[in-house]
Biopython code that builds the backbone (N, CA, C, O; Angstrom):
import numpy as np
from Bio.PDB.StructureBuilder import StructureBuilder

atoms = [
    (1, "UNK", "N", (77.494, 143.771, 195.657)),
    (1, "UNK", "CA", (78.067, 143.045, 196.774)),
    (1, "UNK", "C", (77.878, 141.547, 196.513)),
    (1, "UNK", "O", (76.788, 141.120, 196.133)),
    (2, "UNK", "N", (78.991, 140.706, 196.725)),
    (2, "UNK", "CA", (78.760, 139.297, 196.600)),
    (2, "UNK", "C", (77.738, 138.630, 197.318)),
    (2, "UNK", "O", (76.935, 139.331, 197.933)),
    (3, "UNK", "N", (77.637, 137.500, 197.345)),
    (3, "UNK", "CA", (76.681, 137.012, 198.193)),
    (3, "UNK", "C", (77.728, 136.266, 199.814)),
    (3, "UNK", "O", (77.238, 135.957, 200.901)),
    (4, "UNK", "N", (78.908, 136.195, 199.480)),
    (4, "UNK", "CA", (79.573, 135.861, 201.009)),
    (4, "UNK", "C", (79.716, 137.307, 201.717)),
    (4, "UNK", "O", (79.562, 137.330, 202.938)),
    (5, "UNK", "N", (79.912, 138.143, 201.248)),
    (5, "UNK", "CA", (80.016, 139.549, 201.624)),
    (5, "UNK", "C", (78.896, 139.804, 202.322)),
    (5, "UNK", "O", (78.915, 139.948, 203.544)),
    (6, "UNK", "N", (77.576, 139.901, 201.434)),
    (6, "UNK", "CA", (76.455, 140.186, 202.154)),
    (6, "UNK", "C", (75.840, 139.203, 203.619)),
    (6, "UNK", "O", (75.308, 139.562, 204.669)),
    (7, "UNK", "N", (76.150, 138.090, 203.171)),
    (7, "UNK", "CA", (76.128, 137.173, 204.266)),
    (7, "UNK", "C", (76.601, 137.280, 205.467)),
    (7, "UNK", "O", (75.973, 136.902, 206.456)),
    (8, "UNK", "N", (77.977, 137.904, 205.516)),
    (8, "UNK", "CA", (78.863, 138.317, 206.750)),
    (8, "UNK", "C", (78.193, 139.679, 207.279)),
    (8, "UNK", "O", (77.983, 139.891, 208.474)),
    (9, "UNK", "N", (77.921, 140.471, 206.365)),
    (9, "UNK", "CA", (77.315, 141.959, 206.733)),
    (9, "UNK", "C", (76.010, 141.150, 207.609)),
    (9, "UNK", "O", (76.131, 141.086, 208.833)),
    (10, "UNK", "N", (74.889, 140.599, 207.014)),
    (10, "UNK", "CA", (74.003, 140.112, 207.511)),
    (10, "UNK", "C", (74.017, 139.986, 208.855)),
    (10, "UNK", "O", (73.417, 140.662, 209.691)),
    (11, "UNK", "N", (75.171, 138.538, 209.084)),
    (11, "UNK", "CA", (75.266, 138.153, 210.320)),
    (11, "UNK", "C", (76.050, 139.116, 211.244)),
    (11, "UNK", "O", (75.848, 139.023, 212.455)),
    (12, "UNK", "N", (76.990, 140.097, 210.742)),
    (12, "UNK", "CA", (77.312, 141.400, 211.690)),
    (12, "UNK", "C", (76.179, 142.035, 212.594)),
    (12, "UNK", "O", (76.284, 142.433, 213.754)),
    (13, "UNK", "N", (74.936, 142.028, 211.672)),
    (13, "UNK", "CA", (74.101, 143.003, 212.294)),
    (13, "UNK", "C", (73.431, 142.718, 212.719)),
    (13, "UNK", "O", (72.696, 143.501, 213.320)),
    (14, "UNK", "N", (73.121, 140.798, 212.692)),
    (14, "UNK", "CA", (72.347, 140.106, 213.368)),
    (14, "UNK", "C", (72.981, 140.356, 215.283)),
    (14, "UNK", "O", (72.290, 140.593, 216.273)),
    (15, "UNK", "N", (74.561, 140.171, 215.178)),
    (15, "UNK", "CA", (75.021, 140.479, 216.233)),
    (15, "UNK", "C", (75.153, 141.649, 217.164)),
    (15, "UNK", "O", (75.578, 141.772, 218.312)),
    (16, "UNK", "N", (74.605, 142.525, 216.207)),
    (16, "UNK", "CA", (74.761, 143.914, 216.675)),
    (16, "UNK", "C", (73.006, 144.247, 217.210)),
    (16, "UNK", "O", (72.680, 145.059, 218.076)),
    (17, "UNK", "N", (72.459, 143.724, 216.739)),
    (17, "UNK", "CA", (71.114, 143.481, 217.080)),
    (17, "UNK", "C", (70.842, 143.161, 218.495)),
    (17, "UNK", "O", (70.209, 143.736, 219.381)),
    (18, "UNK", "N", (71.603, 141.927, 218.422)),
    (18, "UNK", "CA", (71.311, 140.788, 219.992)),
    (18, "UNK", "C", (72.418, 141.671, 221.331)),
    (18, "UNK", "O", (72.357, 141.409, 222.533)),
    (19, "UNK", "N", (73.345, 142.704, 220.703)),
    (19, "UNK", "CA", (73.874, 143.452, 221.481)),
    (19, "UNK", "C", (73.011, 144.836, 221.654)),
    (19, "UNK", "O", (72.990, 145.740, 222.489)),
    (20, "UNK", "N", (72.663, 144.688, 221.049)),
    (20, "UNK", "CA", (71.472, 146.354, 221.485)),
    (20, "UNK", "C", (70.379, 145.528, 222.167)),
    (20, "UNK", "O", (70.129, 146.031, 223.263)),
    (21, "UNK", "N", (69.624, 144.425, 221.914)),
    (21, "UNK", "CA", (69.067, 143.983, 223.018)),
    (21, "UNK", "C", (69.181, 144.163, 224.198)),
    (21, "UNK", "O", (68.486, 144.825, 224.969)),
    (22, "UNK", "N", (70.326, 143.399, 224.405)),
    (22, "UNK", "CA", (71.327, 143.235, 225.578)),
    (22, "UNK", "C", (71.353, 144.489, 226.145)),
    (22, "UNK", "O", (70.465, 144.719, 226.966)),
    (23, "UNK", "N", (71.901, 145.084, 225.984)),
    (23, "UNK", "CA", (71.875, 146.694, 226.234)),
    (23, "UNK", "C", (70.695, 147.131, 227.031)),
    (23, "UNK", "O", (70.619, 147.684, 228.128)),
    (24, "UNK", "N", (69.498, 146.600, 225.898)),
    (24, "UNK", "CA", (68.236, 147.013, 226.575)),
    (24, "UNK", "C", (67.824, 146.832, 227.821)),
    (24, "UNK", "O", (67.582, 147.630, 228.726)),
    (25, "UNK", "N", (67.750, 145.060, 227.710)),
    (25, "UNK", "CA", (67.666, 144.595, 229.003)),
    (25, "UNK", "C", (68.388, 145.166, 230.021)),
    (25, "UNK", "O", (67.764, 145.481, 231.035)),
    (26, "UNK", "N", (69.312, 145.322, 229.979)),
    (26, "UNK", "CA", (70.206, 146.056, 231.426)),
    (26, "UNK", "C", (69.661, 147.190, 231.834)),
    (26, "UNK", "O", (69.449, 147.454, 233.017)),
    (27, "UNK", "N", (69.279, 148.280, 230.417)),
    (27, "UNK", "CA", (68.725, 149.430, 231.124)),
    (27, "UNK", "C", (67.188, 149.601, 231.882)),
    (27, "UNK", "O", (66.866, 150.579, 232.556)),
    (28, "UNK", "N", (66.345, 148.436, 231.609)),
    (28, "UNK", "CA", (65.485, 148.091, 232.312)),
    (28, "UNK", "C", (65.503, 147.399, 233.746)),
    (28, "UNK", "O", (64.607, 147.411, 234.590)),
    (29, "UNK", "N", (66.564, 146.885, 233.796)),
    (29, "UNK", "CA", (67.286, 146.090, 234.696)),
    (29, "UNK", "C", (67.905, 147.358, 236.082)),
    (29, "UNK", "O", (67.839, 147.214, 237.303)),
    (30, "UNK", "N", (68.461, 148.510, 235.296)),
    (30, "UNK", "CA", (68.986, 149.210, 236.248)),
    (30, "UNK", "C", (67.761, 150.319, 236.670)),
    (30, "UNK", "O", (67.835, 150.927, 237.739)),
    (31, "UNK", "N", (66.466, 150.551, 235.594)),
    (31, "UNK", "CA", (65.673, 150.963, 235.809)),
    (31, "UNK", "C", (64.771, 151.002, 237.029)),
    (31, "UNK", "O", (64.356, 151.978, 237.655)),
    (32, "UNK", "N", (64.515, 149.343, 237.267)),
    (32, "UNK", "CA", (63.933, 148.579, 238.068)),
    (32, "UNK", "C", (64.458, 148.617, 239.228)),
    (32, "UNK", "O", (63.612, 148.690, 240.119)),
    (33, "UNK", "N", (65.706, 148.593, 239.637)),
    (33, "UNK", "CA", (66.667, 148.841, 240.925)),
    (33, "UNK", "C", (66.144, 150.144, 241.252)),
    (33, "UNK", "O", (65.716, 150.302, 242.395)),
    (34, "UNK", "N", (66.102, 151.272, 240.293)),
    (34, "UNK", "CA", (66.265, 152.309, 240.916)),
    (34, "UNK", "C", (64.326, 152.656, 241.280)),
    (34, "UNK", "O", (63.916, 153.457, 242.120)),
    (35, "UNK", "N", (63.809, 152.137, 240.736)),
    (35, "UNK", "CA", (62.402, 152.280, 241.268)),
    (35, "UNK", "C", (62.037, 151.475, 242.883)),
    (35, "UNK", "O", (61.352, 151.758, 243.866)),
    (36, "UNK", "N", (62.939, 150.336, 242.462)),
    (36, "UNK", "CA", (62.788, 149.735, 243.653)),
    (36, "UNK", "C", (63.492, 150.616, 245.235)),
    (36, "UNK", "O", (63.122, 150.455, 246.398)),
    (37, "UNK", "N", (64.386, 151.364, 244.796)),
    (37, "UNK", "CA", (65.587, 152.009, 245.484)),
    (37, "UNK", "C", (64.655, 152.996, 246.270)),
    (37, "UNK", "O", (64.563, 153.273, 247.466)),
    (38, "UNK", "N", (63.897, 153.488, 244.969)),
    (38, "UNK", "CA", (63.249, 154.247, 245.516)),
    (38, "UNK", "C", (61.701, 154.726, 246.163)),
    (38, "UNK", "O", (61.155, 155.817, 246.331)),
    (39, "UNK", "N", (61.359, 153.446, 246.397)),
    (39, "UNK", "CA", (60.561, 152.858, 247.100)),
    (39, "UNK", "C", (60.326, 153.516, 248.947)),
    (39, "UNK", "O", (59.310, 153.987, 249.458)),
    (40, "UNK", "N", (61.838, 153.266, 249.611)),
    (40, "UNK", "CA", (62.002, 154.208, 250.914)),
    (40, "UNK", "C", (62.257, 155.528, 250.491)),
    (40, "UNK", "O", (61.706, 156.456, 251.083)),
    (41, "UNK", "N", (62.886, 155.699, 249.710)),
    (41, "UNK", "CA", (63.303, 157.601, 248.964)),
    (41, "UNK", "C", (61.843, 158.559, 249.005)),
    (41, "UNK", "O", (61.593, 159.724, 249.316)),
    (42, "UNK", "N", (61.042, 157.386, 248.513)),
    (42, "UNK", "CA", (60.018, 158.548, 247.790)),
    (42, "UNK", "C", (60.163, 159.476, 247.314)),
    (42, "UNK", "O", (59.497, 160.400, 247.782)),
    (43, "UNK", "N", (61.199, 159.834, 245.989)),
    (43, "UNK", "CA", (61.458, 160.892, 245.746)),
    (43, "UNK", "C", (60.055, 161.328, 244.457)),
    (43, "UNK", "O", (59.839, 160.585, 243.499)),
    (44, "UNK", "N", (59.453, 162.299, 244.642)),
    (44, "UNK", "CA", (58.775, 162.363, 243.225)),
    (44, "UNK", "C", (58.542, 162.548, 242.157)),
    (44, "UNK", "O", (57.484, 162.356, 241.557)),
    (45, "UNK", "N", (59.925, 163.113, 241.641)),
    (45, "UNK", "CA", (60.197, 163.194, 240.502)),
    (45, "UNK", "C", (60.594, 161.820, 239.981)),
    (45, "UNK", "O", (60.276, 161.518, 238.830)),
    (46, "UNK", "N", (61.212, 161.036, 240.687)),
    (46, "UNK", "CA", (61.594, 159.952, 240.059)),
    (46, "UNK", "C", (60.010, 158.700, 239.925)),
    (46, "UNK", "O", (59.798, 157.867, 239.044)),
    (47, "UNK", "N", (59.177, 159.028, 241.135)),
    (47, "UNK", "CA", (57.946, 158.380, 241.223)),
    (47, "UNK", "C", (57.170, 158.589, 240.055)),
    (47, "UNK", "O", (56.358, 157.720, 239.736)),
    (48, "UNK", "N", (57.319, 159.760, 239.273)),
    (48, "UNK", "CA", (56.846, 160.210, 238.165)),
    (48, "UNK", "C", (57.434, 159.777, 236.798)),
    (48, "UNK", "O", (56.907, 159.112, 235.905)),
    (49, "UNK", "N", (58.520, 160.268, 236.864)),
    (49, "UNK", "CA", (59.236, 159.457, 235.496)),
    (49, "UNK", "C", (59.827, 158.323, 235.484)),
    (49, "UNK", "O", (59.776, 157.823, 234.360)),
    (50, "UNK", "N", (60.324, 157.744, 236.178)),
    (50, "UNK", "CA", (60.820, 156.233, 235.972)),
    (50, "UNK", "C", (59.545, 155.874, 235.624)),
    (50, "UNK", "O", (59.345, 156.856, 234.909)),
    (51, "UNK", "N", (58.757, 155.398, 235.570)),
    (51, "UNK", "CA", (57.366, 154.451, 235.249)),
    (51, "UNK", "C", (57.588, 154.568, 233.705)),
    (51, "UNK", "O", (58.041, 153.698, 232.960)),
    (52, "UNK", "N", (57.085, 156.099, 233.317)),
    (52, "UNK", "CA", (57.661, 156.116, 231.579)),
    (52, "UNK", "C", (58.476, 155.452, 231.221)),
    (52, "UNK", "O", (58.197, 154.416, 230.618)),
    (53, "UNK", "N", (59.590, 155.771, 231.438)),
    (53, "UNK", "CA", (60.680, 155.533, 231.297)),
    (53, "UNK", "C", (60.772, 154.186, 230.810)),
    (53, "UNK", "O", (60.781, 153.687, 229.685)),
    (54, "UNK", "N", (60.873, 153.508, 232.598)),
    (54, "UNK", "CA", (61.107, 151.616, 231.984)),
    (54, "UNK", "C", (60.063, 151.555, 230.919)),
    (54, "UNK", "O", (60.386, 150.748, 230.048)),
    (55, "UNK", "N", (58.557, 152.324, 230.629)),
    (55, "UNK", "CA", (57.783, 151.355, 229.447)),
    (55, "UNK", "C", (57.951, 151.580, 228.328)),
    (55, "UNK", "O", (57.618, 150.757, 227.475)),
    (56, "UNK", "N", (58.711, 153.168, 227.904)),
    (56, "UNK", "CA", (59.256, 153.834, 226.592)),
    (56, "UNK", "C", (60.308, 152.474, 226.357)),
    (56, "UNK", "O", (60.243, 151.841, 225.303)),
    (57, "UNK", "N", (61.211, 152.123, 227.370)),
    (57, "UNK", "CA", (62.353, 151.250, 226.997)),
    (57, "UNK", "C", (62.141, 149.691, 227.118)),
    (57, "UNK", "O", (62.987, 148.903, 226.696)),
    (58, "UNK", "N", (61.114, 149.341, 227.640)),
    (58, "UNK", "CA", (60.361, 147.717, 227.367)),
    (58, "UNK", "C", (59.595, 147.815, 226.136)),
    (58, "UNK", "O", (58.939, 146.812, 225.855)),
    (59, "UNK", "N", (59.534, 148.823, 225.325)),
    (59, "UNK", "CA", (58.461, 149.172, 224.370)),
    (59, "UNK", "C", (59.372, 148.492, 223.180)),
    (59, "UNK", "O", (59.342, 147.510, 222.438)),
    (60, "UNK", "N", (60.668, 150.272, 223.624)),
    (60, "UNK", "CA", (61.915, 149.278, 222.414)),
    (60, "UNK", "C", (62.666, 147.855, 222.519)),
    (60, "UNK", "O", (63.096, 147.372, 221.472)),
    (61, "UNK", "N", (62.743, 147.554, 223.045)),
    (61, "UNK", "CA", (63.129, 146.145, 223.709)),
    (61, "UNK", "C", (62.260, 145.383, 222.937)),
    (61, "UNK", "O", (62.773, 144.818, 221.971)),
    (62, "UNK", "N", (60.856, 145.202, 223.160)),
    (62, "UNK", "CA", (59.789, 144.694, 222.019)),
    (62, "UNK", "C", (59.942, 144.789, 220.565)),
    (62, "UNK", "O", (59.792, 143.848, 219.786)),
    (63, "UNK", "N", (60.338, 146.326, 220.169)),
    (63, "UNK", "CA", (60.367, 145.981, 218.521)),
    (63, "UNK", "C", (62.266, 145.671, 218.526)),
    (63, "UNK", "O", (62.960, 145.143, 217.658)),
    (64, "UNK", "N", (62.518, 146.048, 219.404)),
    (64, "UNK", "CA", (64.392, 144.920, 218.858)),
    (64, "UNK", "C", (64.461, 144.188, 218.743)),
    (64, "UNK", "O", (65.205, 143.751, 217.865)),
    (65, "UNK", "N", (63.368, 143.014, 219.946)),
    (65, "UNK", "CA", (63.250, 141.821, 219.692)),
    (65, "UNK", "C", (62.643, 140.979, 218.426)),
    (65, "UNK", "O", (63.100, 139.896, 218.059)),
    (66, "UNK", "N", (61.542, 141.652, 217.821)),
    (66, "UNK", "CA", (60.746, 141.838, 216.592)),
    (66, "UNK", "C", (61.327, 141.617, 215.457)),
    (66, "UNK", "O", (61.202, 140.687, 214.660)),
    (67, "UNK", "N", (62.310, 143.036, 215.443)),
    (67, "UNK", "CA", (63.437, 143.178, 214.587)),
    (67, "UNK", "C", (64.450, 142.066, 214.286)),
    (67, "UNK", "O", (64.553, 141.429, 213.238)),
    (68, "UNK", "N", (65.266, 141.943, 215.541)),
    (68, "UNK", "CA", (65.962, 140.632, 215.399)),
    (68, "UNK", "C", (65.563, 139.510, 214.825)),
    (68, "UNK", "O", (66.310, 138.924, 214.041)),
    (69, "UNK", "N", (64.368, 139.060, 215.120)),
    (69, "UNK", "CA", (63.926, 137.740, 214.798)),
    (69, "UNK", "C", (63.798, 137.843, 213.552)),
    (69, "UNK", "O", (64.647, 137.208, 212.925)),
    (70, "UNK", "N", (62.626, 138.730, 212.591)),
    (70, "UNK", "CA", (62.773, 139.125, 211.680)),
    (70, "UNK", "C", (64.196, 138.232, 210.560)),
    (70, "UNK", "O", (64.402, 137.293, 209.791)),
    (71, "UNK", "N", (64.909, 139.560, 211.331)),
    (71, "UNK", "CA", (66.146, 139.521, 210.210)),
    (71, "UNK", "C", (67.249, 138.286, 210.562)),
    (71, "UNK", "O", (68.131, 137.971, 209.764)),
    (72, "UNK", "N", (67.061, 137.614, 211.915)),
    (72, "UNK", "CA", (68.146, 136.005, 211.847)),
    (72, "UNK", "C", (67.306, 135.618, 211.112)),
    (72, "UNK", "O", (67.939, 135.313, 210.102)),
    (73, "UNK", "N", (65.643, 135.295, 210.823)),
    (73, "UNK", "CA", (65.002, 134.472, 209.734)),
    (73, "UNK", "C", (65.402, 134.864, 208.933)),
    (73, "UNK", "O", (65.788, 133.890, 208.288)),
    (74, "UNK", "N", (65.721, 136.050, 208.210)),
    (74, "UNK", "CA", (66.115, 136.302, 206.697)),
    (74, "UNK", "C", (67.701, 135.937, 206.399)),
    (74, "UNK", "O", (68.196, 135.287, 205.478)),
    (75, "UNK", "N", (68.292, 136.586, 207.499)),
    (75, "UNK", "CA", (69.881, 136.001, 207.298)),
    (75, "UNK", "C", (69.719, 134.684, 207.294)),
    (75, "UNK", "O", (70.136, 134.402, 206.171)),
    (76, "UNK", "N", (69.308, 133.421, 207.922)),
    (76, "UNK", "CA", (69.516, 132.229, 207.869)),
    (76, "UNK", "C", (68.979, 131.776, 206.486)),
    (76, "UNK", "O", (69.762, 131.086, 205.834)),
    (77, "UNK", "N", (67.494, 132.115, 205.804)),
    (77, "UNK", "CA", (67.042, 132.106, 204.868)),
    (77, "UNK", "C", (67.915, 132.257, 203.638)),
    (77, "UNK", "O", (67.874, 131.464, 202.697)),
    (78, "UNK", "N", (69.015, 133.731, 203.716)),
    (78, "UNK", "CA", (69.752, 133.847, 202.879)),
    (78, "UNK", "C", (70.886, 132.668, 202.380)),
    (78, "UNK", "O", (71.297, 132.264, 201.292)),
    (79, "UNK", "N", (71.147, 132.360, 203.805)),
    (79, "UNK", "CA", (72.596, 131.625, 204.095)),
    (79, "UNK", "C", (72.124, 130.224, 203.167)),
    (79, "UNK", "O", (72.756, 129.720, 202.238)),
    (80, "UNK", "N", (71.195, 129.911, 203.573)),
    (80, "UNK", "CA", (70.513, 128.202, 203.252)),
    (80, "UNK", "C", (70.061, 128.726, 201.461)),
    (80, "UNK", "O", (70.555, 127.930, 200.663)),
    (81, "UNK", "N", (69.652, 129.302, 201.113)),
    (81, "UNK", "CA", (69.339, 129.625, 199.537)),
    (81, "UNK", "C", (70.730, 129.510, 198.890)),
    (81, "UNK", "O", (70.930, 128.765, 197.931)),
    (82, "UNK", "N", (72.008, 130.538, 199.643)),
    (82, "UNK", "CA", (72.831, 131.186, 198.761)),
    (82, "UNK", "C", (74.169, 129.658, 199.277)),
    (82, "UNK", "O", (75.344, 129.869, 198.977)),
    (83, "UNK", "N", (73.908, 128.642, 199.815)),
    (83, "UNK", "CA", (74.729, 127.897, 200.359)),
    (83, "UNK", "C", (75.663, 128.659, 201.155)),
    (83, "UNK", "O", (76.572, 127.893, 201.474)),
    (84, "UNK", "N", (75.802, 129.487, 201.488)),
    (84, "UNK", "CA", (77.033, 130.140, 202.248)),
    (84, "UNK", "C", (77.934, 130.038, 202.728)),
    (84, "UNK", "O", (79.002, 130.650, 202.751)),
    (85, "UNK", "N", (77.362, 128.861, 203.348)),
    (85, "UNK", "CA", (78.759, 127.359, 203.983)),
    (85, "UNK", "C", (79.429, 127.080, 202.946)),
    (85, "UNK", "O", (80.615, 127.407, 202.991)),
    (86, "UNK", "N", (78.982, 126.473, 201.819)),
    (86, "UNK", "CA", (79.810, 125.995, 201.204)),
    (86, "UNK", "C", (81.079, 126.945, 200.625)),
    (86, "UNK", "O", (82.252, 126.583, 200.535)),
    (87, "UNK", "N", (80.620, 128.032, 200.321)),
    (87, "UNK", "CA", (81.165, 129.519, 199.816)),
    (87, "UNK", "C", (81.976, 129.522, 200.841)),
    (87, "UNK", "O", (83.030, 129.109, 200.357)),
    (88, "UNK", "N", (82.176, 129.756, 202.105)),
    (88, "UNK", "CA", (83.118, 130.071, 203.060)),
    (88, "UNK", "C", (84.189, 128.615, 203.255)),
    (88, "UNK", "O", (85.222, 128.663, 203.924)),
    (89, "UNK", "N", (83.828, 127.682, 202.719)),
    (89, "UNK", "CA", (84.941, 126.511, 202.644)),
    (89, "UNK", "C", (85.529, 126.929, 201.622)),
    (89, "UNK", "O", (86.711, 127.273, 201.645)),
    (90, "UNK", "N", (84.854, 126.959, 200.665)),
    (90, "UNK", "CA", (85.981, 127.267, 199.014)),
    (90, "UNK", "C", (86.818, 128.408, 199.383)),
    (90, "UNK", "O", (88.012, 128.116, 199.316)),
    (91, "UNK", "N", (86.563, 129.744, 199.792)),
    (91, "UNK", "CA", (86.776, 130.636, 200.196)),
    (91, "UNK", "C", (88.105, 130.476, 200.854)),
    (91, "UNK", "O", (89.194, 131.017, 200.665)),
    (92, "UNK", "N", (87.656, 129.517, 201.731)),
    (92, "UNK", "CA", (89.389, 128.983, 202.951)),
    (92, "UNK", "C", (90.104, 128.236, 202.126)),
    (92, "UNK", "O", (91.333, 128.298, 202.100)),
    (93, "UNK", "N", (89.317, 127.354, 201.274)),
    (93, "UNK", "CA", (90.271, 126.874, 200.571)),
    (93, "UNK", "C", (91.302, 127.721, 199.763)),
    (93, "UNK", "O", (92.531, 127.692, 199.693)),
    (94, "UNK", "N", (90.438, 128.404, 199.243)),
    (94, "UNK", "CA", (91.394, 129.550, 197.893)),
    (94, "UNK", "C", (92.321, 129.881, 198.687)),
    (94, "UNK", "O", (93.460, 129.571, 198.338)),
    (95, "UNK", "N", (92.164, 130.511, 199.819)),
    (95, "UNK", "CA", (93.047, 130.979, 200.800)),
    (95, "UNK", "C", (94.245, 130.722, 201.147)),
    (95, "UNK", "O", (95.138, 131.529, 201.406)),
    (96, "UNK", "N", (94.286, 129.338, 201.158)),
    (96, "UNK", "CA", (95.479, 128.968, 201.992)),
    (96, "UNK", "C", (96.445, 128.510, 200.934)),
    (96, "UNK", "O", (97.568, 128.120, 201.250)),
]
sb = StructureBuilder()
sb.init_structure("model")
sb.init_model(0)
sb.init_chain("A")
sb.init_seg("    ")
for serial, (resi, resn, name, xyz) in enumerate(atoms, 1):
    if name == "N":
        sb.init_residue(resn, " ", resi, " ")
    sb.init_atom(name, np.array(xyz, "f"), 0.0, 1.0, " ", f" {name:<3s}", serial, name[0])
structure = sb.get_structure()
């Protein structure tokens, strides 16, 4: 694989990353509503498992975030070693 190739893959999954975040957050987000919801409910099954629940999924949320950071340091790392910028100008240039 070239090095503009890999670069774009890189930053794909950097994005796909910060969208599974995203993701995360919400489902903690809707988690939290429904604990709160159920606060007058008292239902107890849910008194029981939601608690898991949101911390199984703040847990992953933690290593996505981990993850991510991780790998934008390495993608940016890559980008700045392999010039990448410059590669994607020549690139447009050839192009047109």
């Amino acid at each position: 694989m070239d090095k503009l190739k890999k670069a774009e893959l890189m930053e794909k999954i950097v994005h796909e990353l910060e969208d599974l975040r995203n993701s995360q957050q919400a489902v903690i987000q809707k988690l939290g509503k429904i604990e709160v919801d159920n606060i007058d409910l008292g239902n107890k099954r849910l008194e029981k498992d939601l608690p898991e629940m949101h911390q199984r999924v703040a847990d992953n949320l933690d290593n996505i975030a981990s993850i991510l950071a991780d790998f934008a340091n390495e993608t940016d790392d890559f980008n700045s070693k392999n010039n990448i910028q410059a590669l994607k100008e020549q690139e447009a240039i050839n192009n047109i």
